[in-house]
N, C-alpha and C positions, 0 to 999 in steps of 0.2 A: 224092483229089486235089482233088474242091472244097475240102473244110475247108481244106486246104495252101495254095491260090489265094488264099482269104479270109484266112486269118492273115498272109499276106503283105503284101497292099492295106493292111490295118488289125490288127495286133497287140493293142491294147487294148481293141477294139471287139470281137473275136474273143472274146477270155478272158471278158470283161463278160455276154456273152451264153452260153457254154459252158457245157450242163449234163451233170455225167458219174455213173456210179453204179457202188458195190461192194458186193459181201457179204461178209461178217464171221461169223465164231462169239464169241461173246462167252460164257466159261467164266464159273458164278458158283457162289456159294453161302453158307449163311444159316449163319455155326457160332451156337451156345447159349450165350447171357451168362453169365456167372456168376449171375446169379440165377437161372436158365433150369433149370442146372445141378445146383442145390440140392437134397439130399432127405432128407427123415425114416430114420430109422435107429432099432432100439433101442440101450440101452443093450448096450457091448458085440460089438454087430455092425460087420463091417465096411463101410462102402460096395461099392457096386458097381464094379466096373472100368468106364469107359467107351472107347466107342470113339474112335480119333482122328478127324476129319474129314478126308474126302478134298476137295483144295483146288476141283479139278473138280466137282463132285458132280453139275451141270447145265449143258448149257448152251441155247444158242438163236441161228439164225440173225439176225441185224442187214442189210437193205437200206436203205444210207444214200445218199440222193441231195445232191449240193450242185452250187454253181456256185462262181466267184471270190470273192463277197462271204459265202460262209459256208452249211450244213448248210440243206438247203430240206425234207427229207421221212427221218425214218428209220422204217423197218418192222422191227417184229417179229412172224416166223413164228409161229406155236402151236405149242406143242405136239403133233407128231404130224401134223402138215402137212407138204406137200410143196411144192414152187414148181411150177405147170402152168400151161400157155399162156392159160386164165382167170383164176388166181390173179395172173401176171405182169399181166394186161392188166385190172385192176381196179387193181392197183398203180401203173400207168402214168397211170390215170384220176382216182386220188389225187392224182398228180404233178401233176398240172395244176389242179387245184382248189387244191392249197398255190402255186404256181405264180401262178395268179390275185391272192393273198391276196399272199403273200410277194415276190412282182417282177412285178407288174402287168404293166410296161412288156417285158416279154416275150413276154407274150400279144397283143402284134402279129403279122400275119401272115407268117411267115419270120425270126421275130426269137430265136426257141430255138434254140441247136444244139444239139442232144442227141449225145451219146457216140455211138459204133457200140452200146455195152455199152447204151446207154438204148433205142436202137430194134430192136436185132436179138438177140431171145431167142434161144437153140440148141436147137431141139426136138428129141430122139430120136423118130423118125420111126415104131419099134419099137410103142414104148406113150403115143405123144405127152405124154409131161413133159418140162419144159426138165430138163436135167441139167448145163447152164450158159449162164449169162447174162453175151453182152461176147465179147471175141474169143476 
């Protein structure tokens, strides 16, 4: 209901200041060039049959942070990493360091609004990992 209050007073000033966050999987993978590909054979023999490439082959979580003026922070996960309540809150600490650099002028005192998705991780209470981040 505050954000709602505020967007209302000042619409521009709102959005200027808004900073929100998503995660992504971003599918990749590396196929083999044609030279890559290439290989000795005798005379007479045939090539080897190769396999087709799966387009999936990998992928990798993406936490991309932005505001209205454009992309302020994206993270990528490791491999074989998980997102946890430290892992997030090193991330968030990141935020603010590009944040400093990239819109100074938000590191005034009450001058970020962060998303609900940038302040309030969902921790499973179970084995404390966030298992989602945002509403």
């Amino acid at each position: 209901m505050q954000y709602l209050a505020m967007f209302k007073r000042n619409p521009q000033d709102f959005w200027r200041r808004f900073v929100t966050v998503d995660e992504t999987w971003i599918h990749h993978y590396t196929p083999e060039t044609k030279q890559q590909s290439k290989q000795w054979i005798m005379s007479g023999e045939s090539a080897s049959k190769k396999a087709k490439t799966v387009l999936s082959a990998g992928k990798v979580m993406a936490t991309v942070f932005w505001d209205s003026q454009g992309i302020i922070l994206i993270d990528y996960l490791q491999k074989g990493k998980i997102i946890t309540e430290e892992y997030y809150a090193t991330l968030l600490d990141r935020l603010k360091e590009e944040l400093k650099k990239k819109r100074p002028r938000l590191m005034r005192k009450k001058s970020a609004l962060p998303s609900r998705q940038c302040a309030v991780p969902q921790v499973d209470r179970c084995n404390g990992k966030i298992t989602r981040i945002g509403l």
